[in-house]
C-alpha positions in Angstrom: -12.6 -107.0 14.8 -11.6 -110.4 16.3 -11.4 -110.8 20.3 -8.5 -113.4 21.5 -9.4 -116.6 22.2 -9.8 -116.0 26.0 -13.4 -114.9 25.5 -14.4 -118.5 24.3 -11.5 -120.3 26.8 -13.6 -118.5 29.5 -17.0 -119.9 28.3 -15.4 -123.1 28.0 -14.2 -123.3 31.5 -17.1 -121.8 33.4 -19.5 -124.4 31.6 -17.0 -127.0 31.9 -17.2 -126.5 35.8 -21.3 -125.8 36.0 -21.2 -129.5 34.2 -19.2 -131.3 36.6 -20.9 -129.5 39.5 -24.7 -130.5 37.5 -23.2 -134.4 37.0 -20.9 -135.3 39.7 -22.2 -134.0 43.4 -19.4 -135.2 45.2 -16.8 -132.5 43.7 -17.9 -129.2 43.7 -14.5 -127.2 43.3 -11.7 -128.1 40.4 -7.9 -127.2 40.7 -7.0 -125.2 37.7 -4.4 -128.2 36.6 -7.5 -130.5 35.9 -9.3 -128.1 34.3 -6.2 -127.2 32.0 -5.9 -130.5 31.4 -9.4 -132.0 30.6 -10.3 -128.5 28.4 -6.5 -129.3 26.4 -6.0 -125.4 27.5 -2.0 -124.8 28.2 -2.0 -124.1 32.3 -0.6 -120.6 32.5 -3.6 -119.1 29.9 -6.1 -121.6 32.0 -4.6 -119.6 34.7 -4.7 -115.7 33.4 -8.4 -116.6 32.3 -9.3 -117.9 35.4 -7.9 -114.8 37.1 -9.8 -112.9 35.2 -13.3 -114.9 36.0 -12.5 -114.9 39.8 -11.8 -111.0 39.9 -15.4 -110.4 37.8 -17.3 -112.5 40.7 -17.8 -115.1 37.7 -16.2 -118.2 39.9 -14.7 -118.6 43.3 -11.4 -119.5 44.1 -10.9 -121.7 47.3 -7.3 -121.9 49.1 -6.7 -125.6 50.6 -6.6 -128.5 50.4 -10.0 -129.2 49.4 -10.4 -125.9 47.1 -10.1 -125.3 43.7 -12.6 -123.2 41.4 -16.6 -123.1 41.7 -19.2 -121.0 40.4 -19.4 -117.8 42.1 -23.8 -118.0 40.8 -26.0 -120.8 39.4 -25.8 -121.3 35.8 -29.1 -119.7 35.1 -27.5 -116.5 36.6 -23.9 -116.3 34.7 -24.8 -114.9 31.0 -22.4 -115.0 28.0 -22.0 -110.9 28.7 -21.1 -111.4 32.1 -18.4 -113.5 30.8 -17.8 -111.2 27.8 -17.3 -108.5 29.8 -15.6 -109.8 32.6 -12.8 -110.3 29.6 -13.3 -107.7 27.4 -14.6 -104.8 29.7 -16.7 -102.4 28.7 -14.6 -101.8 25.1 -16.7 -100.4 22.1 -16.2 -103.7 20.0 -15.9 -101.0 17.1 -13.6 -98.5 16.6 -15.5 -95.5 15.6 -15.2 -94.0 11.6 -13.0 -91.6 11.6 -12.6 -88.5 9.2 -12.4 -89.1 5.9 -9.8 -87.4 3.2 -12.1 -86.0 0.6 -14.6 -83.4 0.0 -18.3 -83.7 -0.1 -20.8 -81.6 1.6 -22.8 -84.5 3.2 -19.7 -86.4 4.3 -20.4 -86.2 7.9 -23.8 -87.6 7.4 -22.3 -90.8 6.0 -19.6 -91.1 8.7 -22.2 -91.0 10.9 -24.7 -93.5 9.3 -21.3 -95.9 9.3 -21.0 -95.2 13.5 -24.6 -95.8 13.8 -24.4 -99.3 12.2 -21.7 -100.5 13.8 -22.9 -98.9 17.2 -26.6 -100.4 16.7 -24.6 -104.0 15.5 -23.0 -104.1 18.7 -25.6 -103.3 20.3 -27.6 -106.4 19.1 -24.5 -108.8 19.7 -24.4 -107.8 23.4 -28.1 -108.2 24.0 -28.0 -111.3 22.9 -25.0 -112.5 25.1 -27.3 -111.0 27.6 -30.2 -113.7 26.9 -27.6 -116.8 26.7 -27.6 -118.1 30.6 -24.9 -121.3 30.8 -27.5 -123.2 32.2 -29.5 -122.9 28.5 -25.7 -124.2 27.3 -25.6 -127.2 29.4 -28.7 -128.6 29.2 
């Protein structure tokens, strides 16, 4: 199963800002144009992503004249999961097997080695996002 590319826009943008707040202390919030622009991601996705980021507590949104978007945490505490589920909720990557048209007497103990793979799979995938701060992608 393939996730859209929002998942990996999102990465993009929250490293994108821990970066420029690391490298450049005199700007610490970003309109969403710039980043649009410098991360060649069309405004109104830049815009439904970063909706999306601010509702989760992943960045901060700031009305005014001198606001724009910031990290809601320090890069050492935003993991890839945080942003994967901020995105993607809490939805089973993996649709479960289903039954299956045809007779055998152990058919249920198949299906159900097939939902413990995928189950156990995804559960590796999201541990891992777990372990990945974007501070260990920036540097």
């Amino acid at each position: 199963m393939a996730y859209s590319n929002a998942f990996s826009q999102a990465v993009t943008i929250v490293m994108y800002i821990a970066i420029k707040m690391n490298f450049d202390d005199s700007e610490k919030y970003f309109s969403t144009r710039y980043i649009s622009d410098k991360l060649n991601i069309p405004v109104p996705t830049a815009n439904n992503v970063i909706k999306v980021l601010v509702v989760s507590g992943v960045i901060i949104s700031k009305e005014g004249i001198k606001g724009g978007l910031t990290l809601a945490r320090k890069p050492e505490d935003i993991t890839l999961l945080d942003i994967f589920y901020a995105l993607e909720h809490e939805r089973p990557i993996f649709k479960p097997v289903g039954r299956w048209n045809f007779d055998h007497e152990e058919v249920e103990f198949y299906r159900n080695k097939v939902n413990d793979a995928l189950i156990s799979s995804e559960n590796a995938m999201k541990n891992r996002l777990g372990e990945i701060t974007i501070k260990q992608l920036i540097e």
